[in-house]
TISEKE-23894 format. One record per residue (C-alpha): x, y, z. Coordinates in nm, 2 decimals. Each point is the difference from the previous one (the first is absolute). Example, Ala and Ser with C-alpha at 12.3 -4.5 7.8 and 13.67 -1.06 7.14 Angstrom:
<tivexs>
TIVEX     c1     c2     c3
TIVEX   1.23  -0.45   0.78
TIVEX   0.14   0.34  -0.07
</tivexs>
This chain:
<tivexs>
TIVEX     c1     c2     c3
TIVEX   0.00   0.00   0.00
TIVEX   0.12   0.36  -0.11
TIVEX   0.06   0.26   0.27
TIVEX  -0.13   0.36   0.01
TIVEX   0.37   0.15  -0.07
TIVEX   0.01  -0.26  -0.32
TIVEX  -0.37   0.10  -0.16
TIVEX   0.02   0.37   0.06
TIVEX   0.38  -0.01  -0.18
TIVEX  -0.10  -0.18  -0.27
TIVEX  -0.35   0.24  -0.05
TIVEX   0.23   0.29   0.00
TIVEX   0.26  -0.11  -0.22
TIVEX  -0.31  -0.12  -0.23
TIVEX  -0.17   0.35   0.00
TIVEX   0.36   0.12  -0.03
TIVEX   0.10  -0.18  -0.33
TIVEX  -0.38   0.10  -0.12
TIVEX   0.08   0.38   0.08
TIVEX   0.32  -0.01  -0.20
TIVEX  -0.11  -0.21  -0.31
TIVEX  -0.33   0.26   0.00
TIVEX   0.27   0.29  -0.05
TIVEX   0.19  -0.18  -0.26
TIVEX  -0.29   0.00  -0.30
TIVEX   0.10   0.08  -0.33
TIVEX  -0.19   0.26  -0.16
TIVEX   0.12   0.09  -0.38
TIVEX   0.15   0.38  -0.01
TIVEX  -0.29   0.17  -0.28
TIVEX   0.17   0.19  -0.29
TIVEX  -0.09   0.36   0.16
TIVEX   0.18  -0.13   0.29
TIVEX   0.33  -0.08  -0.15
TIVEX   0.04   0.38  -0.09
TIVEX   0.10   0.14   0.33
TIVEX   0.29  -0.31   0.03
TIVEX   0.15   0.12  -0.34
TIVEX   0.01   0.38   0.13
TIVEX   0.36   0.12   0.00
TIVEX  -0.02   0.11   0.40
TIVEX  -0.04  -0.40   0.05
TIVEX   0.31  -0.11  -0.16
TIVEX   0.25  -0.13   0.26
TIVEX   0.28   0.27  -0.20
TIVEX  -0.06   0.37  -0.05
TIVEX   0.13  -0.02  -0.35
TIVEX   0.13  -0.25  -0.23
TIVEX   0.31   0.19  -0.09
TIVEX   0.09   0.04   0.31
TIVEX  -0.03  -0.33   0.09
TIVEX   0.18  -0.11  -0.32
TIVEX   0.29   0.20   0.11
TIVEX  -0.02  -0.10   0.36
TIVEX   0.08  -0.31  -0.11
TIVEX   0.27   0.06  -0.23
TIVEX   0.19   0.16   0.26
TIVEX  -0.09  -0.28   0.23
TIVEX   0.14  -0.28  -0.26
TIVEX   0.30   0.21  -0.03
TIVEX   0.08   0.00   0.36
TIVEX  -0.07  -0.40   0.04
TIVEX   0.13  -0.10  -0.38
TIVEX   0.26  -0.20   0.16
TIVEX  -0.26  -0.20   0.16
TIVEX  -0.20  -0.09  -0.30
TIVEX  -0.33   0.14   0.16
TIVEX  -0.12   0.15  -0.33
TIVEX   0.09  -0.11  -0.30
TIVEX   0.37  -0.10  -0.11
TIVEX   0.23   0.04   0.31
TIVEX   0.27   0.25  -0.07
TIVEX   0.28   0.18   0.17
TIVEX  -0.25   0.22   0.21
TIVEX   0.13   0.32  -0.14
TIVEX  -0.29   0.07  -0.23
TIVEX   0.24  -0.03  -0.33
TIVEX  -0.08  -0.31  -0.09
</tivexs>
């Protein structure tokens, strides 16, 4: 026979596992929806080109590591 402490832990961890899968629906994103995403003041850089050059100057640095691309001497000649 099943204690108190044994049916009110497995009721909670029930209702518990129902809360979370409840949360976790998937609902498809409607087309008039998707146009705040793609707004440029959502991107994760400010600008491409200056993202484009942050990296450059970060491969330069770690060129000898072979991060990015071709591993080089790490002084940005190449």
């Amino acid at each position: 026979m099943r204690t108190w402490n044994q049916i009110v832990r497995r009721t909670t961890g029930l209702v518990g596992v129902a809360i979370l899968s409840a949360g976790c629906s998937v609902v498809p994103v409607q087309a008039w929806e998707k146009g705040h995403l793609a707004q440029r003041s959502m991107a994760l850089e400010g600008h491409a080109q200056e993202a484009g050059l942050a990296e450059h100057i970060y491969a330069s640095r770690e060129g000898a590591s072979g991060r990015a691309g071709v591993g080089a001497s790490g002084c940005g000649c190449n």
